[in-house]
N, C-alpha and C positions, 0 to 999 in steps of 0.2 A: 543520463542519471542512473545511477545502481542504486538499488534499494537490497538490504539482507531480506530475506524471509523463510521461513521456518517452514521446511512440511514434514508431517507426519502420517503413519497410516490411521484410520478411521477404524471406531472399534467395530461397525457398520458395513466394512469394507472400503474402497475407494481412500481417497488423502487426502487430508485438509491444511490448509497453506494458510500462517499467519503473517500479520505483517509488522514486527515489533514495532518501527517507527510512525507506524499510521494506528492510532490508537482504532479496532473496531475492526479496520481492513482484515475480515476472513472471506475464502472463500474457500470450496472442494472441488474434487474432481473423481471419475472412475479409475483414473489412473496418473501417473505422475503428470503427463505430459497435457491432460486437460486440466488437472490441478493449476500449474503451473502457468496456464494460457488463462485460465477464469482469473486467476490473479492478477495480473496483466492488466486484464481490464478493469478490475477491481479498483484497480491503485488506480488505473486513469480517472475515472470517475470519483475516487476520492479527491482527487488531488483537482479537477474540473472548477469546481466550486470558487475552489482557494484562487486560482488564477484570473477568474472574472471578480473579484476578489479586489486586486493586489493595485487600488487605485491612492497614490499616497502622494504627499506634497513636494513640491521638486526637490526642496532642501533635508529632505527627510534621509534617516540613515539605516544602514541594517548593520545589527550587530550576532553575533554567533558567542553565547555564554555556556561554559561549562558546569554543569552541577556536581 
């Protein structure tokens, strides 16, 4: 899975990594490369939930709509 996410520097120091598609999903780091690792796990954990989650009828369908 590829997810886009946004980092920038922190006005604080260190940079903070959004995650457009995961409404919430932020996290930081001291530097790009733990920014970039907390988000990681970030996303895993958002994303945790949903997958214990994902119990639906066999005849059931999934659709992908544009807005």
């Amino acid at each position: 899975m590829i997810i886009k996410v946004i980092l920038e520097p922190s006005d604080e120091g260190g940079f903070t990594v959004i995650v457009p598609a995961l409404p919430g999903c932020i996290s930081e780091g001291d530097s790009k490369e733990e920014a970039l690792n907390n988000i990681r796990e970030a996303i895993e954990l958002y994303i945790e939930p949903i997958e214990d989650d994902l119990i639906f009828a066999s005849n059931a369908e999934q659709f992908e709509i544009a807005m």
